[in-house]
C-alpha positions as CSV (number, residue, x, y, z in Angstrom):
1,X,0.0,0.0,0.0
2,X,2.5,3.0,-0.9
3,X,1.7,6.4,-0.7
4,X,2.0,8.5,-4.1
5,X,2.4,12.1,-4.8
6,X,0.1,13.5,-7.3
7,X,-0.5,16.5,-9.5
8,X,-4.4,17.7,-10.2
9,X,-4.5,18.6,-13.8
10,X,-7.9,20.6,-13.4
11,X,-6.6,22.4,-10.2
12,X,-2.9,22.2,-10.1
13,X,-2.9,20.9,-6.4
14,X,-0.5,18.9,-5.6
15,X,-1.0,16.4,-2.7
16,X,0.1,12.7,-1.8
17,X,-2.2,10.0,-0.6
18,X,-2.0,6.2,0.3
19,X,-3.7,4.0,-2.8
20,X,-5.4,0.9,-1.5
21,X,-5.2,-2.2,-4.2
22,X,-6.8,-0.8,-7.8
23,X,-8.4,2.2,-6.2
24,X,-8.0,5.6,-8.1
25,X,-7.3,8.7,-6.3
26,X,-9.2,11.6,-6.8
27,X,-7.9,15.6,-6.0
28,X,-8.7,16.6,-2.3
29,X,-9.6,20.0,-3.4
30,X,-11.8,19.9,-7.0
31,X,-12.7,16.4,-6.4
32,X,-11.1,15.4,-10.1
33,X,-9.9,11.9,-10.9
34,X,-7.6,14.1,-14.2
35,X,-4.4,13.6,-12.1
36,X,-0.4,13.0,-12.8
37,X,1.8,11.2,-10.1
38,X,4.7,12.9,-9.7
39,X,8.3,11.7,-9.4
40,X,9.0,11.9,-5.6
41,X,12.5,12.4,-3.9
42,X,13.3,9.6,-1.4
43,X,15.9,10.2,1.1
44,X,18.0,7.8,2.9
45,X,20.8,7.0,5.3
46,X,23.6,4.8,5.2
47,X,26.1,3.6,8.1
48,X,29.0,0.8,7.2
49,X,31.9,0.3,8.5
50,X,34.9,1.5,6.0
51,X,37.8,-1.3,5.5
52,X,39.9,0.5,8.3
53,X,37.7,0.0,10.6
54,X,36.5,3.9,10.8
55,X,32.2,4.5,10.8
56,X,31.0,5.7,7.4
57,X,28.0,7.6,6.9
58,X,26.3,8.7,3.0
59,X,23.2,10.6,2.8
60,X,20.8,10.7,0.0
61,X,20.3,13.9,-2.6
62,X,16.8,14.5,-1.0
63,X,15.8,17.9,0.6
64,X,17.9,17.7,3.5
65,X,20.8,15.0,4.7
66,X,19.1,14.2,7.7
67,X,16.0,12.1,7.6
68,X,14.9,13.0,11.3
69,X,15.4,16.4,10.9
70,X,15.6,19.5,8.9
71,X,19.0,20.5,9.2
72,X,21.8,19.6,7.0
73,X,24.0,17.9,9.9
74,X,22.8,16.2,12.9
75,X,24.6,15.4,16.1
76,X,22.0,12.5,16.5
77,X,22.6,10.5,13.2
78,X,26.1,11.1,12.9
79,X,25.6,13.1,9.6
80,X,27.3,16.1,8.4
């Protein structure tokens, strides 16, 4: 059951919203089943260990490097 990001074409409101099975979403605000789904940005965190030994950490290219946070470094998740 993923959530998708979508784009009315009657209203040009863009919103996201979880599609159950074969249901088809329809816009929150006109109501209009005339809708794109939009590419969306998915952000990530990964921690390894590098072959010396020393912690690695590589953040996705989404909005911000830290997933828990808006900031671009966090104290919390090593990032930065």
């Amino acid at each position: 059951m993923p959530i998708y990001e979508y784009m009315c074409n009657s209203c040009k409101k863009e919103f996201e919203t979880l599609v159950l099975g074969g249901d088809t979403p329809c816009c929150p605000g006109c109501e209009s089943k005339d809708l794109s789904r939009l590419l969306s940005r998915c952000g990530f965190i990964s921690k390894s260990t590098g072959p010396g030994g020393e912690s690695q950490v590589t953040a996705s290219s989404a909005s911000s490097a830290c997933g828990s946070c808006s900031a671009g470094s966090c104290a919390s998740c090593g990032v930065g």
